[in-house]
C-alpha positions as CSV (number, residue, x, y, z in Angstrom):
1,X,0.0,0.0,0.0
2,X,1.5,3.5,-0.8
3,X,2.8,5.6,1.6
4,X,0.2,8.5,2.6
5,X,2.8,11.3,1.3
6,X,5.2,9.6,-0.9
7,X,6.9,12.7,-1.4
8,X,8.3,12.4,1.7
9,X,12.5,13.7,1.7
10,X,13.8,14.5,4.8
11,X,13.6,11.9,8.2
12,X,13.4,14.1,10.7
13,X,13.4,13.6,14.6
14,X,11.3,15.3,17.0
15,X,8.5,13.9,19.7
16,X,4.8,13.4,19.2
17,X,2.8,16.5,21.6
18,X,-0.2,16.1,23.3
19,X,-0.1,19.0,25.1
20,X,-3.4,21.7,24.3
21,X,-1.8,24.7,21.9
22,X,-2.4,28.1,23.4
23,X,-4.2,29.8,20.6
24,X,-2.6,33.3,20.2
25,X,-4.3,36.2,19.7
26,X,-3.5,37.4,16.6
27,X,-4.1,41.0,15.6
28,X,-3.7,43.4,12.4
29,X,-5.0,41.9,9.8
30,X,-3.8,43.0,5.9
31,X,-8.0,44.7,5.1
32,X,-7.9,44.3,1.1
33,X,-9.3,41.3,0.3
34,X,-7.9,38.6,-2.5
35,X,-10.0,37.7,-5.1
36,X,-9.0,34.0,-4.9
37,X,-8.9,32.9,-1.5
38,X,-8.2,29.3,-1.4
39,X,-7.6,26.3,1.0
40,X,-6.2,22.6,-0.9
41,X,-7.7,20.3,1.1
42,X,-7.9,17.2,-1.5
43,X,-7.4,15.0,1.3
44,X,-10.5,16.0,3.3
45,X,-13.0,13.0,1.9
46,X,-9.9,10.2,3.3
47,X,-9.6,11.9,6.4
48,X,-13.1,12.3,7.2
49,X,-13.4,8.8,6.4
50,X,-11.2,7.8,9.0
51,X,-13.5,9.5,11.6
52,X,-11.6,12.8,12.0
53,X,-14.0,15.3,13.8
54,X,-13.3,19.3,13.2
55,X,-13.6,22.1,16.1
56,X,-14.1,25.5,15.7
57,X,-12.7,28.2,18.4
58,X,-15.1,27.2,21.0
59,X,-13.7,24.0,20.3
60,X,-17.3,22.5,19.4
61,X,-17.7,19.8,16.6
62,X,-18.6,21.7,13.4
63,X,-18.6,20.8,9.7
64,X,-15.2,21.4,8.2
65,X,-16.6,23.5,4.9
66,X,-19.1,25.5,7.5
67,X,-15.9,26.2,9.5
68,X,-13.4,27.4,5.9
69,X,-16.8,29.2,4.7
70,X,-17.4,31.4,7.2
71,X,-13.3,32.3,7.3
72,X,-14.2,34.1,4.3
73,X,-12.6,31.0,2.0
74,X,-14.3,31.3,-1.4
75,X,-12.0,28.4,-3.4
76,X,-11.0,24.9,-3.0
77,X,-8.4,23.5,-4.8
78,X,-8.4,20.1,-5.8
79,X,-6.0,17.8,-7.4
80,X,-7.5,14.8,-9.6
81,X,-5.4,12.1,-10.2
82,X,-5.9,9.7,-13.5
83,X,-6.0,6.0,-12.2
84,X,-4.9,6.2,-9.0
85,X,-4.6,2.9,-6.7
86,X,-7.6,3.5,-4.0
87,X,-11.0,5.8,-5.2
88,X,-8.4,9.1,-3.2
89,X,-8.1,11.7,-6.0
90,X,-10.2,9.4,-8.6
91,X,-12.5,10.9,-11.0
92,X,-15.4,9.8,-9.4
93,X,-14.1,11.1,-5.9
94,X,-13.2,15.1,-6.9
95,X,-16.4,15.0,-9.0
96,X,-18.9,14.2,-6.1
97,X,-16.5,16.2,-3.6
98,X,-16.5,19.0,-5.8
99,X,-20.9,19.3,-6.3
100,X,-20.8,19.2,-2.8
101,X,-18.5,22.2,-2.5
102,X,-20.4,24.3,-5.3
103,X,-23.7,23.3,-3.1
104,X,-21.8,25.4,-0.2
105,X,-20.9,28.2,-2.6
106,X,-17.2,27.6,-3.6
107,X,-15.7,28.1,-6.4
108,X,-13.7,24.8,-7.3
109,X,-10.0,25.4,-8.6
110,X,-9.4,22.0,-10.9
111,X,-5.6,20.7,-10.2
112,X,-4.9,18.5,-12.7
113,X,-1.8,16.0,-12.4
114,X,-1.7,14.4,-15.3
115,X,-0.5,11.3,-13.2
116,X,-1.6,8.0,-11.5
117,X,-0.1,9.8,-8.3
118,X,1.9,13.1,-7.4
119,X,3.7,14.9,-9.7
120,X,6.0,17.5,-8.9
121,X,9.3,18.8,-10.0
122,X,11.1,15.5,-8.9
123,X,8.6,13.2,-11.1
124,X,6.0,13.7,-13.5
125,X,5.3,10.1,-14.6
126,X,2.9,8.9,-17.1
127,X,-0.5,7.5,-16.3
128,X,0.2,3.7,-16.9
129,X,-2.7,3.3,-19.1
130,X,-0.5,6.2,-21.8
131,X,2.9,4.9,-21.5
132,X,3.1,3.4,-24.6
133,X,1.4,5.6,-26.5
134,X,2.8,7.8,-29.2
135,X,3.4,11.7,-29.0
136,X,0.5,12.5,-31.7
137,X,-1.8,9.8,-29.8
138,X,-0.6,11.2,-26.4
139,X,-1.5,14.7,-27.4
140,X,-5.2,13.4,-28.7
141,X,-5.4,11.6,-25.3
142,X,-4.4,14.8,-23.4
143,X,-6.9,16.5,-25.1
144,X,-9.9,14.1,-24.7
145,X,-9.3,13.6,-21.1
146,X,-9.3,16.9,-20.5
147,X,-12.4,17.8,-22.0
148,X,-14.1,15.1,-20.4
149,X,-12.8,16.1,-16.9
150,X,-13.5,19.7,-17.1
151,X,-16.9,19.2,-19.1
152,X,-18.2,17.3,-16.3
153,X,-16.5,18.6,-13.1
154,X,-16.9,22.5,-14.7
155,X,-14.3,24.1,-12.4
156,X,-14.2,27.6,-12.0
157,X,-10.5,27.3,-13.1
158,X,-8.2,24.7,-14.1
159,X,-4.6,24.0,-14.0
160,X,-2.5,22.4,-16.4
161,X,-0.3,19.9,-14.9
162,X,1.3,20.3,-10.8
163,X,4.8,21.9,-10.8
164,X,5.7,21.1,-13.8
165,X,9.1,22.6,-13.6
166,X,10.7,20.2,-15.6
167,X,7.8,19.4,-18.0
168,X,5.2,16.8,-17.5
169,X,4.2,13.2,-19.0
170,X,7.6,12.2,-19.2
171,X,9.3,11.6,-21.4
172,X,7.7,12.7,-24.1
173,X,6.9,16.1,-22.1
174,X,10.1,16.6,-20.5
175,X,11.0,20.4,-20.5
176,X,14.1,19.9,-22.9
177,X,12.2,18.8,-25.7
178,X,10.6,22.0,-25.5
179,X,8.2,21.4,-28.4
180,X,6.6,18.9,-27.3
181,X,6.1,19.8,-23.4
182,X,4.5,23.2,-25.3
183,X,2.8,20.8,-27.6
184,X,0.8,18.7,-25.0
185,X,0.2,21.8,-22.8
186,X,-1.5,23.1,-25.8
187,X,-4.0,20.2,-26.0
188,X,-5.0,20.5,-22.4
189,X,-5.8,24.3,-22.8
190,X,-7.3,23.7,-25.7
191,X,-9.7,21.1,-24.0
192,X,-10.6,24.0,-21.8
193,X,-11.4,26.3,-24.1
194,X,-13.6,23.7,-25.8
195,X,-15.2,23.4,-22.7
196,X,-15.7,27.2,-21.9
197,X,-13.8,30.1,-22.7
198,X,-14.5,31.3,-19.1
199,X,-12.7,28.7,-17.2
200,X,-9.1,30.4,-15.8
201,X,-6.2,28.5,-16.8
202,X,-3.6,28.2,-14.6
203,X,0.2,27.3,-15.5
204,X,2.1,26.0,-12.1
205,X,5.9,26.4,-11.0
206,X,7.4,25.8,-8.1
207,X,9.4,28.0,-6.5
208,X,10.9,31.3,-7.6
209,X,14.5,30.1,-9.0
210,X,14.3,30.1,-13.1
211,X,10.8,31.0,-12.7
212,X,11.0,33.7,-15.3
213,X,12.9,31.5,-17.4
214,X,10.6,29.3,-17.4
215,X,7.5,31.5,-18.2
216,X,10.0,33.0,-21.0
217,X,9.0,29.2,-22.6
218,X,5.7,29.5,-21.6
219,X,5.1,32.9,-24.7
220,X,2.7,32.3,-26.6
221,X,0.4,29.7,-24.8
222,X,-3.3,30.9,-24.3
223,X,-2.9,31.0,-20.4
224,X,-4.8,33.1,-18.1
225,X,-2.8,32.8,-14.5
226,X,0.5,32.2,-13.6
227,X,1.0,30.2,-10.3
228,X,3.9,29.5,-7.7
229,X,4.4,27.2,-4.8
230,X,6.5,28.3,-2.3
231,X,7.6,26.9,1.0
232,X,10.6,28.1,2.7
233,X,12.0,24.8,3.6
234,X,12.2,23.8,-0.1
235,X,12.3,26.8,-2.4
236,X,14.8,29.4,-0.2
237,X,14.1,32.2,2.3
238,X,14.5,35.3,0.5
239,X,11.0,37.2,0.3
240,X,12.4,39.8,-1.4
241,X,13.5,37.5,-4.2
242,X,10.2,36.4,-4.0
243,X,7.8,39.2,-4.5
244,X,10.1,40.9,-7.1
245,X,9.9,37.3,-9.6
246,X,6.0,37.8,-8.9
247,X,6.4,41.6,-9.7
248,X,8.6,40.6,-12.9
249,X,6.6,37.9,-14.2
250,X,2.6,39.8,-13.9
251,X,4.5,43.0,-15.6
252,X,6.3,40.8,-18.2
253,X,3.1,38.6,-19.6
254,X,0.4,40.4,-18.3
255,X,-0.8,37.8,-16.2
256,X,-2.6,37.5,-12.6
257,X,-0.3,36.0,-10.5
258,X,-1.9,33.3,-7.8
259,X,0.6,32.3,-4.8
260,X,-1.1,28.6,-5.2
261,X,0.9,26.3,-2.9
262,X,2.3,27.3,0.6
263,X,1.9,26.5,4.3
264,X,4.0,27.0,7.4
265,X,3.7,25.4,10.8
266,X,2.7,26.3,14.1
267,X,4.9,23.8,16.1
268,X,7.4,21.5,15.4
269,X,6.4,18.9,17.1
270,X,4.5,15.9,16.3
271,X,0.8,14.4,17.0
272,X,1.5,11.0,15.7
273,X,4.7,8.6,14.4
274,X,4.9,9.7,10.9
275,X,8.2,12.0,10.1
276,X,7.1,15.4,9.5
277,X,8.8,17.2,6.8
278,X,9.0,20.5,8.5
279,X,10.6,19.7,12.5
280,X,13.9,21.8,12.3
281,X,14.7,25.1,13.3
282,X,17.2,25.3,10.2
283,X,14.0,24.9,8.2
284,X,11.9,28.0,9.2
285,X,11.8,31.5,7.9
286,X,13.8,34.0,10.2
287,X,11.7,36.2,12.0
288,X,8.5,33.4,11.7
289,X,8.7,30.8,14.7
290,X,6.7,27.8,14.4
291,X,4.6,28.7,16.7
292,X,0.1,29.3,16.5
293,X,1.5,33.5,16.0
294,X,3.9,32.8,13.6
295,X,2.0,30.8,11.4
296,X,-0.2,33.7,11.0
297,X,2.4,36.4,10.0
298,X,3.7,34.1,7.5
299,X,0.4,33.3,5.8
300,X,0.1,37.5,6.4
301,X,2.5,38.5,5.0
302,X,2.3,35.6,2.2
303,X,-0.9,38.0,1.5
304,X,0.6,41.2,1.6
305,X,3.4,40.5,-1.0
306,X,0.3,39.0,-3.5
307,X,-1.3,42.6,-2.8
308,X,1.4,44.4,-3.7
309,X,1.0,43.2,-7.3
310,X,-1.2,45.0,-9.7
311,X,-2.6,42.0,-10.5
312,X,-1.8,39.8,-7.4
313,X,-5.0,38.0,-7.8
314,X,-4.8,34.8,-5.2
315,X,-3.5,32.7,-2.0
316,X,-4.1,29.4,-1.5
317,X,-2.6,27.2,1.5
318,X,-1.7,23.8,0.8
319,X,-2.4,20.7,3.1
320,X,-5.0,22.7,5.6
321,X,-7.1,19.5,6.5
322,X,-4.0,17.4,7.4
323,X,-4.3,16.2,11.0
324,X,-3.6,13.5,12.1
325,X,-5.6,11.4,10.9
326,X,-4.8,7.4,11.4
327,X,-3.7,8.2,15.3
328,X,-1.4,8.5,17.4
329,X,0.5,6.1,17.0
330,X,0.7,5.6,13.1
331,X,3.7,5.7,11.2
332,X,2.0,5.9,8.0
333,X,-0.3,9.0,9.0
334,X,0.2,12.7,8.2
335,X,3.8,13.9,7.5
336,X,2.2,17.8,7.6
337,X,-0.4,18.0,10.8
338,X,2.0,20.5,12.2
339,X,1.1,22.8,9.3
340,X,-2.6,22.1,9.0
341,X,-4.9,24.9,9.9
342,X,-6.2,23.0,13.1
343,X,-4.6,22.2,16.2
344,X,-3.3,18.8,17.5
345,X,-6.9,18.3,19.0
346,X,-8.8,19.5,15.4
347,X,-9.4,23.0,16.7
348,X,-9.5,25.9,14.2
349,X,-6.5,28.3,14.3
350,X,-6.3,31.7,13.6
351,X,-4.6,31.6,10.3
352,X,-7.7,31.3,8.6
353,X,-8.3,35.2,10.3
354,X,-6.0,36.1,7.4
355,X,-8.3,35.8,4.3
C-alpha cells in the first residue's frame, strides 16, 4: 500500500505532543481582500473517512466546509489524479467532492496532475494506461481527457499539470524537448477552451528560481494565471526575491499572479509517528517561529506581498485538513499535521483570520 505522502524527503526527529496549543491572539490583519482565496484540502474526503472530527474556536464539533466558509474562504483547490490505486483523487471522488463544495458556494480550482499519483518537479510520470502511446496519440489523449474532466467537473478554473518545472508526462513532455512539453500543454488548454472560454487557466511552478525563465518558454500559450508554490524549507528564504519574480513575471506577460501552494507550521512537534517534513529550526523562515503567532504572519504576509501586485489575484494554502488522521501512534499518517490549519486536538486556528 503506498505511503500517505510519498513525497516524503527529509527523516526528521522530533517527539509526538499532546499537550493543548495556546491559541494566540493574533491581531492586524492585511484589510484588502484577495480575489482568490483558497484552501487545498484534496485529502478532506480520506480523512473524514477515518472518523476525523473538526472544532471550531469554542472547540465544538462543526462541519469542516461550515468552519473554511465562514473564514471568508471562497475556493478549493483540488488535485485529480488519472487511475490512482484507491477511489483518493479518482475521478469519481473530486467530482462528487467537488458538487458538494459548489452546493456550499465555492468556487472549485481543478488541479490537474496528469499522473496516477503526485507529480511535482522531482517526477512527472505517465499515467500507466499512456505509457506506450505515441506523441501524436498522447497529445489526442491529453486532449480528450481533459475535455471530459473539465466538461463534467466544470471548475471555476483549471490547471495544467502540478509543478511542472521540468515538464510533465515524461518523457515525451520533458522540459528539454521544448516542443513537445509546449505541444501537450496546448491540448489540455485547448480542452478547456472547448469546454468554456471562461474557465481560468492556470500554468504551475514551483518556486521562484528560473521562474522567469521558465515562463519566458511559456510565450505564446493561451494562459490566463501564472502560479507558484512556495515553502521556505524547499524553495529558499528570501521574500524579497520572491515578491520581485511575482512583480517581474505579472508586468512581463500580463498575467494574474496566484501564490497557489504554501503552508507554514505552528509547532514543530509531532501528534503521531509519521516523520514530518517541517521539525527543524534550520528549516523555518527567520523572524516566523513555528509557533500558532507565527503561522499567521507568515500566511500575512504571504498576502501582503500577493497585494502588492497590480494584478496579485490569489492565496491558497496547501495541506490545511491534514491532522492526524490514522492516530497516534501511526507511522503511515500525516507527514504535515504541524502545518494544518487546526490544532493537534482538530481546533481551528487563527490563520484562517488572514483571508
Amino acid at each position: 500500500m503506498r505511503l500517505f505522502f510519498g513525497f516524503l524527503l527529509f527523516v526528521l526527529f522530533g517527539s509526538c505532543g499532546d499537550d493543548t496549543l495556546v491559541v494566540d491572539d493574533v491581531q492586524d490583519f492585511p484589510e484588502d481582500t484577495l480575489e482568490i482565496r483558497g484552501l487545498d484540502i484534496s485529502d478532506l474526503p480520506k480523512i473524514t473517512q477515518s472518523g476525523v472530527v473538526f472544532k471550531n474556536e469554542s472547540g465544538e464539533q462543526t462541519d469542516f466546509i461550515d468552519i473554511i466558509k465562514d473564514k471568508g474562504i471562497n475556493t478549493v483547490r483540488l488535485r485529480l489524479w488519472v487511475d490512482p490505486s484507491d477511489e483518493h483523487s479518482s475521478f469519481e471522488e473530486v467530482r462528487a467532492f467537488s458538487e458538494q463544495l459548489k452546493e456550499k458556494g465555492f468556487r472549485v480550482w481543478l488541479c490537474l496532475h496528469y499522473s496516477d499519483w503526485w507529480a511535482d518537479p522531482q517526477k512527472q510520470i505517465t499515467p500507466e494506461a499512456w505509457e506506450d502511446l505515441g506523441y501524436e496519440t498522447l497529445k489526442d489523449t491529453v486532449y480528450e481527457y481533459s475535455k471530459y474532466v473539465i466538461e463534467t467537473i466544470d471548475p471555476y478554473m483549471v490547471q495544467i499539470g502540478n509543478e511542472i518545472n521540468v515538464g510533465f508526462l515524461h518523457p515525451e513532455g520533458e522540459r528539454s524537448n521544448l516542443e513537445k512539453f509546449q505541444g501537450l500543454l496546448e491540448q489540455g488548454i485547448a480542452a478547456s477552451r472547448a469546454v468554456n472560454s471562461e474557465i481560468k487557466v492556470m500554468l504551475h511552478y514551483a518556486g521562484y528560481n528560473g521562474a522567469e525563465s521558465f515562463f519566458e518558454e511559456m510565450e505564446g500559450l493561451d494562459y490566463d494565471q501564472i502560479g507558484l508554490s512556495y515553502y521556505p524549507v524547499f524553495h529558499g528564504k528570501n521574500l524579497a526575491t520572491l515578491a520581485s519574480t511575482m512583480a517581474a513575471l505579472s508586468d512581463a506577460h500580463e498575467k494574474d499572479i496566484i501564490l497557489a501552494e504554501t503552508a507554514y507550521p505552528f509547532t514543530l512537534d509531532w501528534n503521531d509517528w509519521t516523520n514530518n517534513l517541517v521539525g527543524l529550526e534550520e528549516q523555518l523562515l527567520p523572524g516566523y517561529p513555528a509557533s500558532v503567532s507565527g503561522q499567521t504572519e507568515f500566511v500575512k504576509r504571504m498576502k501582503e506581498l500577493v497585494l502588492q501586485i497590480d494584478r496579485g489575484t490569489g492565496l491558497c494554502y496547501w495541506g490545511a485538513e491534514l491532522v492526524a488522521f490514522d492516530g497516534e501512534q501511526s507511522s503511515t499518517g500525516s507527514s504535515w499535521e504541524n502545518q494544518a490549519v487546526f490544532d493537534f486536538n482538530n481546533r481551528i486556528l487563527p490563520v484562517l483570520q488572514v483571508f
